[in-house]
C-alpha positions in Angstrom: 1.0 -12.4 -25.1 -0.7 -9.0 -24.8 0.5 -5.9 -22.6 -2.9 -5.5 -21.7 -6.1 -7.1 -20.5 -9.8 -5.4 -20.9 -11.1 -6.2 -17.1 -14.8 -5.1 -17.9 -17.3 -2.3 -17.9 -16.0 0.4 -15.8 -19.3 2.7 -16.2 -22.1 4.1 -18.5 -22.4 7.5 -18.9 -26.1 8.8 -19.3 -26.8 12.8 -20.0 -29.4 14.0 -17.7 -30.7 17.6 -17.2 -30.8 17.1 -13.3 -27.7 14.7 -12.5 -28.9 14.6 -8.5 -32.2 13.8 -9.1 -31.7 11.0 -11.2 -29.4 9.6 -8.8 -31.7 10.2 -6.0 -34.1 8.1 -7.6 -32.0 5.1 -8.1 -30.8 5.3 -4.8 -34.2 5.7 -3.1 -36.5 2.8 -5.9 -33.5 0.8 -7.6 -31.0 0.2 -4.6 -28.3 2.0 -5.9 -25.7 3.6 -3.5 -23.9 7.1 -4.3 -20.9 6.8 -5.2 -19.5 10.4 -5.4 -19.8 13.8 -7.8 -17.8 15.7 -9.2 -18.1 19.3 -11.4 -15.9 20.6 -14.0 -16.8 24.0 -14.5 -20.5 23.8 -15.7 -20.2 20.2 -16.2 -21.5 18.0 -13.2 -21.0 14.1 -12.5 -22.3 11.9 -10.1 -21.8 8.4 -9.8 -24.2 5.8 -9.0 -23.6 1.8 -8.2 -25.6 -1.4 -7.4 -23.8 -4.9 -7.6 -20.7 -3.6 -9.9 -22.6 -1.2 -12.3 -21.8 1.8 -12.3 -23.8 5.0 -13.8 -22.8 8.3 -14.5 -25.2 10.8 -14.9 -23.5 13.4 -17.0 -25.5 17.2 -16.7 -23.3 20.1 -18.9 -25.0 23.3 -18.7 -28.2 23.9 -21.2 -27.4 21.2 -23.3 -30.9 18.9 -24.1 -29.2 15.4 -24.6 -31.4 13.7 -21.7 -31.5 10.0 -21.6 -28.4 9.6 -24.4 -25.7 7.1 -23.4 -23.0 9.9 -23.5 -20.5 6.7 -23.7 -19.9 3.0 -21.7 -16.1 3.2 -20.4 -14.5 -0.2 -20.1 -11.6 -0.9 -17.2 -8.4 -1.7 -19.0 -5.3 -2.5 -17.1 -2.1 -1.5 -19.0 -4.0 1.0 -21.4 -0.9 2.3 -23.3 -0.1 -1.1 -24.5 -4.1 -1.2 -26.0 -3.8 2.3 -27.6 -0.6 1.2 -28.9 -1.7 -1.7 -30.9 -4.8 0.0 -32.0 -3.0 2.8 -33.4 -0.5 0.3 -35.2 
């Protein structure tokens, strides 16, 4: 028996030159509510949810990445047992 258990898709990460607008929009056409935002130094992320998805729209700086998945985070109770056997 594992240490671990993968739960599910915690979020997608999405770059975006204007993180606030494209959460506006799924807020206001795609029923999405705000979840909350956050900025590390130039970096700025704002979450996004409707019926257990969750966005992130992910804006850094100048950087021209717009529409790229930036990654798709998974929810993982007892992480260090998973990183353990994956390193093994």
């Amino acid at each position: 028996m594992s240490n671990y258990l993968v739960k599910g898709l915690a979020h997608i990460g999405i770059f975006t030159e204007d993180a606030r607008a494209c959460a506006d929009f799924y807020i206001k056409h795609l029923n999405f509510r705000f979840q909350y935002e956050h900025m590390l130094g130039d970096l700025l992320l704002v979450f996004v949810e409707c019926g257990g998805c969750v966005i992130e729209f992910v804006q850094l700086g100048d950087v021209d990445h717009n529409g790229r998945v930036d990654h798709v985070a998974l929810e993982v109770q007892g992480i260090e047992a998973l990183v353990e056997k994956l390193n093994a």
